[in-house]
N, C-alpha and C positions, 0 to 999 in steps of 0.2 A: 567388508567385501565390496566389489566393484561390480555389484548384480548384472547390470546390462553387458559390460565389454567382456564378460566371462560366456554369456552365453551369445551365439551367433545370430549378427542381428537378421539372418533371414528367417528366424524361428519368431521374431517381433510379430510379426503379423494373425499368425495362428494366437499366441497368447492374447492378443488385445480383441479377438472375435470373440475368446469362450467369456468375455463379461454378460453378467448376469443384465445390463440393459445401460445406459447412457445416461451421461451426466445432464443436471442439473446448468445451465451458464448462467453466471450472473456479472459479471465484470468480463472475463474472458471472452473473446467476440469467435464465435464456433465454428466459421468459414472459413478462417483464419488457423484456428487450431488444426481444424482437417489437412489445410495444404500443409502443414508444419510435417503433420503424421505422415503425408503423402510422401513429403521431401527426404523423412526416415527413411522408412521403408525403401525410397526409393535411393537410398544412401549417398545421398546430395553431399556432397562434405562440409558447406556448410552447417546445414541442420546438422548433422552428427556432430561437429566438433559442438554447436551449441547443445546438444543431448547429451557430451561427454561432462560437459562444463555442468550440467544440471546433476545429473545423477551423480556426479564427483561429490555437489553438496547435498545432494540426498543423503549420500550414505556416509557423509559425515556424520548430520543427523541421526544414522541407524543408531550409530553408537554414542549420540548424545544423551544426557540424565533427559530425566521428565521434568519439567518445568512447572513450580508453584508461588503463587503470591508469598504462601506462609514461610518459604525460604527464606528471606529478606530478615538483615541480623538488627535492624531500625523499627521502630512502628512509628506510622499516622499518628495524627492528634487523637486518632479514636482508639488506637488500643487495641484497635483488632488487627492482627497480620493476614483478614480475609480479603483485607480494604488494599487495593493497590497504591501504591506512592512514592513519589517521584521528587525529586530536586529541580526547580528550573536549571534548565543548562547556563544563560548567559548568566547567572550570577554566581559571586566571590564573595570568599571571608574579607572584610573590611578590615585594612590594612591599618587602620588611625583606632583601635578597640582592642582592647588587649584578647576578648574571648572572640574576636570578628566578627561579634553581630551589631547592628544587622548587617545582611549582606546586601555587596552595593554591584549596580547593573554595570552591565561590558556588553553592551550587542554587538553580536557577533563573533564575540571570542567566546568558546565551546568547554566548559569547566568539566572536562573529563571525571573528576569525582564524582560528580551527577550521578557517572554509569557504574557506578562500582554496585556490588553485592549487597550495600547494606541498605539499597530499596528496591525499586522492583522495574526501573526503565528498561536498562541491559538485557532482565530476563524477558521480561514480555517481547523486544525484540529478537531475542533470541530465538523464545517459542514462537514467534508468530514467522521468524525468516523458516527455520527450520521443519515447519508445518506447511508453506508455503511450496520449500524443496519438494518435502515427500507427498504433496496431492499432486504437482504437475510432474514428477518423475512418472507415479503410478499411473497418471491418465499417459504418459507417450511413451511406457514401457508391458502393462498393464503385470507389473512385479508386484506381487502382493505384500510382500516384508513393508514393502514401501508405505501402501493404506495402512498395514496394520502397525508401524509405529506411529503414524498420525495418529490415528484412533487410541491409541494408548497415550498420547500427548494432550488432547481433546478434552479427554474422560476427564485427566489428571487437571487440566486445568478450568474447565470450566462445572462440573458432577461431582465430581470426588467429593463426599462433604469435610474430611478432613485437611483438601486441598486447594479446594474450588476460589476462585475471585468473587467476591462480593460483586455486583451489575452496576458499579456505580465508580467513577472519576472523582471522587469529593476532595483526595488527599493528591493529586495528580501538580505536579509543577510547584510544590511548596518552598516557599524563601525565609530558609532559617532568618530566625530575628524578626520575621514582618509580616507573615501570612501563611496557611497550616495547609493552604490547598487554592485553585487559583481556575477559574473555568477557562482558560486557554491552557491548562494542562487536557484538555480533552485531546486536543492533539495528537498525544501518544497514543491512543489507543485507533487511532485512521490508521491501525496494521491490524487489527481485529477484521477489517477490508477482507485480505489475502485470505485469511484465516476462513472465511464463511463460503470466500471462493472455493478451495480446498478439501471444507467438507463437502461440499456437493459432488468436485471430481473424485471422492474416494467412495461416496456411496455406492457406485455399482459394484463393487467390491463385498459389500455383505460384513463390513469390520466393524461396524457400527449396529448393535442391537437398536431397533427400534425403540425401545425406552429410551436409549444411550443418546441417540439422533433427537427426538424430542425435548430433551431434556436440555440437551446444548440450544436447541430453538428457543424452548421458556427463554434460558439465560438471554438470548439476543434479542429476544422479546422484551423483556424486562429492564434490561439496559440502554432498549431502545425509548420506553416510557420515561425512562430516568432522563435520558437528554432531551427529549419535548417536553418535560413538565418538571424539572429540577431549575434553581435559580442559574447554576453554574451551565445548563444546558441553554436556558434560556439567551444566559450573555452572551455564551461562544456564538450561540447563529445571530446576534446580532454583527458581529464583528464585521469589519469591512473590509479589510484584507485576508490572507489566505487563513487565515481561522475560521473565519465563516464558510470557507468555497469547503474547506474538509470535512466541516461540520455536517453542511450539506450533502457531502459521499458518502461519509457514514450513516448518515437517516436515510436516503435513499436505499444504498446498499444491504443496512439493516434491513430497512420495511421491503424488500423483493426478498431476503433471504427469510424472511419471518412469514412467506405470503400476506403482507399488506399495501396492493398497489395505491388505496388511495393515497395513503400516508407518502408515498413517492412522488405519485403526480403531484401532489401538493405542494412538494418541497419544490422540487423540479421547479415548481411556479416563481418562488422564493429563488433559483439559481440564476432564473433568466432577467432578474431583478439586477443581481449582482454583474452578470452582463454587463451593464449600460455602467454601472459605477465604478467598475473597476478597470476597466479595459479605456482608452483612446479610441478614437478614431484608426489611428496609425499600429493598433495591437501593442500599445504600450501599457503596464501598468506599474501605473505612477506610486502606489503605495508598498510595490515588490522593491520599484526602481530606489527607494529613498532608502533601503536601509544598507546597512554595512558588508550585502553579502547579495547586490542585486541579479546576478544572474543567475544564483542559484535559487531565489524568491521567485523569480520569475516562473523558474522552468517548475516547482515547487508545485505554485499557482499552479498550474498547466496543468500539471499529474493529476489533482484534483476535477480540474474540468474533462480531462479525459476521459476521467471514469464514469460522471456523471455524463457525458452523452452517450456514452455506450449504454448505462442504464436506462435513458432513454431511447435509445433504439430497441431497449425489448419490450416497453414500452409501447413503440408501435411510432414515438415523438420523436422530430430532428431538431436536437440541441446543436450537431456541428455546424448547419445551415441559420441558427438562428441569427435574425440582424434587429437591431433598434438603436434609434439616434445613430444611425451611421457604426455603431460597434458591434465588433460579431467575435466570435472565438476565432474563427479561420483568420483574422486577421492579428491575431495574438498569437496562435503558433506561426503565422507568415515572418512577423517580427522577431522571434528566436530563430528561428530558420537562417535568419538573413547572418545571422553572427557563428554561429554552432561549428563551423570548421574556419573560421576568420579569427579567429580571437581578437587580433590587433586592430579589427575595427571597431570592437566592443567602446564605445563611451563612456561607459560610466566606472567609477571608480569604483574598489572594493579592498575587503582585506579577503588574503589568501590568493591562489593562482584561479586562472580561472581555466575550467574543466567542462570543453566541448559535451563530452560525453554526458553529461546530467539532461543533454537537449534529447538524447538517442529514442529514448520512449514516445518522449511526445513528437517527435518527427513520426515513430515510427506509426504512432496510430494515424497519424496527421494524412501520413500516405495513404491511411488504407482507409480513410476515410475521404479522402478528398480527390479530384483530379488534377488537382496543382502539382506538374513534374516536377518544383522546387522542393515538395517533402522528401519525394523517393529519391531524389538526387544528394540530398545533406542528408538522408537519412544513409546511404548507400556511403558515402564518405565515410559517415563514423564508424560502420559497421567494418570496414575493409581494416578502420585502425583495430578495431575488437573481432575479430572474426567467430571466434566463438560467445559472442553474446546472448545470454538466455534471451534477452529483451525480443532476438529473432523469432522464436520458436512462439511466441505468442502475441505474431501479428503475421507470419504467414507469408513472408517479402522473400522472395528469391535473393541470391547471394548477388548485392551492392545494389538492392532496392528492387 
């Protein structure tokens, strides 16, 4: 069903008042959300086509299966189908070995088998896109079908004891023939992000029995222990490219979703570190730029730092403003900026086309973070090529910035 365009969107406004009381933010910046709802209601055509484009994948989702680990027709080295697990992406059956192990690396080229059914990448993207849809539809339509298949997607994957994921990465990124699980498979789970976003937006909704809501908290509690005090947790935040910056979103993110600000500030401590290492002077970063796929590492990086200064704005801290040794974030999204609708000045080499729109988010926060008319201006370009982009609707930007 097409919930919202069946009913008239002047009846919007009444429905999203009888909520039982107001979310939770924890990534989503609320000022921003408002003027979105404003721009609804106030039937912008922008924001509507971007509300058509959302709730189109909402209610795809209505009538998606419920999503579990134990689906996966493969198991981990351990046996359990509770345990999530995954294929590194860049690697291939070894062509010189009659059974093709072990398998031999190709950065940058994307081994589509990875995603197939018989581990658990696909789905947990799936659930986490899909869950994603239906907590930001129900927060700017306030449709309940919407929260209440999140909540039944929720339950299913993280409670259910027949269905539930185990809180732990250990089988995550495995390289048949070499290695049973790999601590930059943590990665895949920086969509567990959206997910926590999600639950908050659907809480006011009442779909979620308070056992229910707690109980998903343990889970992110306890997965959150596992990546501060696991070997695999320990390595990723060491990393010093974008494995560490996501690593860092996810414990941040985690610990405000789980009520643990120190555990946040602390990290946060550890982001502004990365700052100084990873970034130029000129907002270049050199270890995005080196590999086979630099502009999309780049902007990669960025989404990561994005989220973490929002988290520190609830905080009370300015991670966008942060400088040291001359390197600052603002001067790393200034430098994507400068290319995001030029392509043909782009420098650096890669494999595949390269695809302005991967910049569109972090412009867009970029804007509503900064007073540089160079964000809202490239941001407003890409957006005019995507006019319905959900990316709109939660940062709040009037139609072309």
């Amino acid at each position: 069903m097409r919930v919202l365009f069946i009913m008239a969107l002047g009846g919007l406004l009444a429905s999203l008042t009888a909520r039982a009381g107001e979310p939770r933010f924890i990534t989503y910046p609320p000022d921003a959300l408002a003027a979105s709802q404003a721009a609804i209601v106030d039937r912008q055509a922008s924001a509507v086509a971007a509300l058509r484009a959302l709730t189109d994948a909402a209610d795809d989702a209505l009538d998606a299966p419920l999503y579990s680990v134990t689906d996966k027709t493969q198991l981990p080295a351990s046996g359990d189908p509770h345990d999530y697990f995954s294929f590194a992406p860049y690697w291939w059956p070894n062509p010189d070995t009659p059974d093709g192990l072990p398998y031999v690396h190709r950065d940058g080229e994307y081994n589509m088998a990875t995603k197939s059914g018989a581990t658990d990448k696909q789905r947990m993207l799936d659930f986490a896109s899909d869950v994603e849809a239906l907590g930001l539809a129900y927060h700017f339509t306030g449709e309940i079908a919407y929260a209440k298949k999140a909540a039944r997607q929720l339950v299913h994957w993280f409670v259910a004891d027949d269905t539930r994921m185990n809180p732990n990465m250990r089988y995550a990124q495995a390289i048949p023939g070499r290695v049973a699980g790999r601590d930059i498979g943590i990665i895949d789970s920086r969509v567990l992000i959206a997910v926590a976003d999600s639950i908050e937006l659907i809480r006011p909704a009442g779909v979620l029995a308070p056992e229910e809501y707690r109980a998903v908290q343990d889970w992110y509690r306890a997965f959150l222990n596992w990546l501060l005090t696991s070997d695999h947790g320990i390595e990723e935040g060491r990393a010093t490219n974008n494995h560490g910056t996501w690593y860092d979103a996810q414990v941040v993110a985690f610990a405000l979703f789980t009520h643990q600000p120190g555990v946040a500030r602390e990290q946060l401590d550890k982001t502004r570190e990365r700052i100084v290492t990873q970034f130029t002077p000129a907002g270049k970063q050199p270890e995005e730029l080196a590999r086979t796929r630099p502009w999309h590492y780049s902007n990669f990086n960025l989404q990561a730092y994005a989220k973490l200064a929002r988290y520190a704005d609830g905080l009370g801290e300015d991670l966008w403003h942060y400088q040291s040794h001359g390197r600052s974030l603002q001067a790393g999204f200034r430098f994507v900026a400068g290319y995001a609708t030029d392509p043909r000045a782009w420098p650096y080499d890669g494999i595949g086309t390269f695809d302005g729109s991967e910049a569109l988010g972090n412009l867009l926060a970029a804007a509503h973070a900064y007073e540089d008319p160079l964000f809202a201006r490239e941001a407003g370009r890409l957006l005019a090529e995507t006019p319905e982009a959900i990316e709109r609707l939660l940062h709040g930007l009037p139609s072309g910035g």
